[in-house]
Residue, then its C-alpha position, 0 to 999 in steps of 0.5 A: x177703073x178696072x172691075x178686076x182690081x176691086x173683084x182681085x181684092x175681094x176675092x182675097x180680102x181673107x187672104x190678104x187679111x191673113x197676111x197681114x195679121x201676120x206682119x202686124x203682130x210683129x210690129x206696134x200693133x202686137x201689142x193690141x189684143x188679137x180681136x182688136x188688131x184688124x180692128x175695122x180694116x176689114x171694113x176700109x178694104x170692102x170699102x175700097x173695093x166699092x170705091x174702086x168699082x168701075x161706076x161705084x155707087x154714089x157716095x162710094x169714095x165718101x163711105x170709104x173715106x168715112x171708113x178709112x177716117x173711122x179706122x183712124x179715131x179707133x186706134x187713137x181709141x186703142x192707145x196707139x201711136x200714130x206712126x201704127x197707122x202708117x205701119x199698119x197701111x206699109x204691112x198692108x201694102x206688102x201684104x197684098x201682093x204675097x196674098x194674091x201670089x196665095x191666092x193665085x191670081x195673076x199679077x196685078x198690072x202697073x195702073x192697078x198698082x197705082x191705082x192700088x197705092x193711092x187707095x192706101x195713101x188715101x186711107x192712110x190721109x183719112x186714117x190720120x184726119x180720124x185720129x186727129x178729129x178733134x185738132x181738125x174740128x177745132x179749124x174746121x168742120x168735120x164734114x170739110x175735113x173729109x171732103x179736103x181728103x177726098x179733093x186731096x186724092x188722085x187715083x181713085x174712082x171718077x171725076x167728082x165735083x166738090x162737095x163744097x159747091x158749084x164752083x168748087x174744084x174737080x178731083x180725079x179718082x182713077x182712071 
């Protein structure tokens, strides 16, 4: 993975927080306190950055969908619906790219632009499963449902080996 995508989002993460706070308070979220609002979405972004590393730290993608994953239980804690998370990831996806034209960094290429989309459609993934933590530990563990969204991710990071065994399948996490 490209060192610049992950060093552009850090290096923008005030900015881009800024514009989707926003956006945010125009939508479901608005109705959330203000210091409740971004809730621990700082975090799931820092966490993406460190996935997104050219050879991230062991465990990088398992903390950032630990994160993502504890994002979601947060907002089913504030009370809001469901569909906010994917609003919450859609203000996001727009936010971005305002926040770097801002932030004046030249434009992102088409591969750090999928790159970029599959690290929200993973977030969103693990979002969802922590909002509905208790549905999936009724089928299963907690430990397997994280591990089923990182096998179910495809653009992000290196190729990984199921956490699940030996014999388990190979993700590819960017490229």
């Amino acid at each position: 993975m490209s060192a610049r995508l992950a060093d552009i989002l850090e290096r923008c993460l005030p900015t881009i927080l800024h514009e989707w706070e926003r956006r945010a308070a125009a939508g479901e979220l608005g109705a959330v306190c203000q210091s409740d609002r971004v809730g621990d979405l700082a975090d799931v972004l820092r966490a993406i950055c460190a996935a997104l590393a050219p050879d991230p730290a062991e465990g990088a993608v398992d903390a950032f969908i630990e994160i993502a994953a504890a994002h979601g239980a947060r907002r089913r804690l504030q009370g809001v619906h469901e569909a906010c998370l994917f609003e919450e990831y859609d203000f996001l996806g727009t936010a971005v790219p305002h926040a770097l034209r801002e932030c004046a960094i030249a434009p992102l290429t088409p591969q750090d632009l999928l790159t970029l989309e599959g690290a929200l459609t993973t977030a969103i993934m693990a979002g969802l499963r922590g909002y509905h933590r208790g549905e999936f530990e009724r089928r299963g563990t907690w430990a397997d449902a994280l591990a089923r969204t990182a096998l179910d991710s495809t653009d992000l990071g290196p190729v990984r080996t199921d956490p699940r065994g030996p014999a388990g399948n190979q993700t590819k996490f960017g490229s």
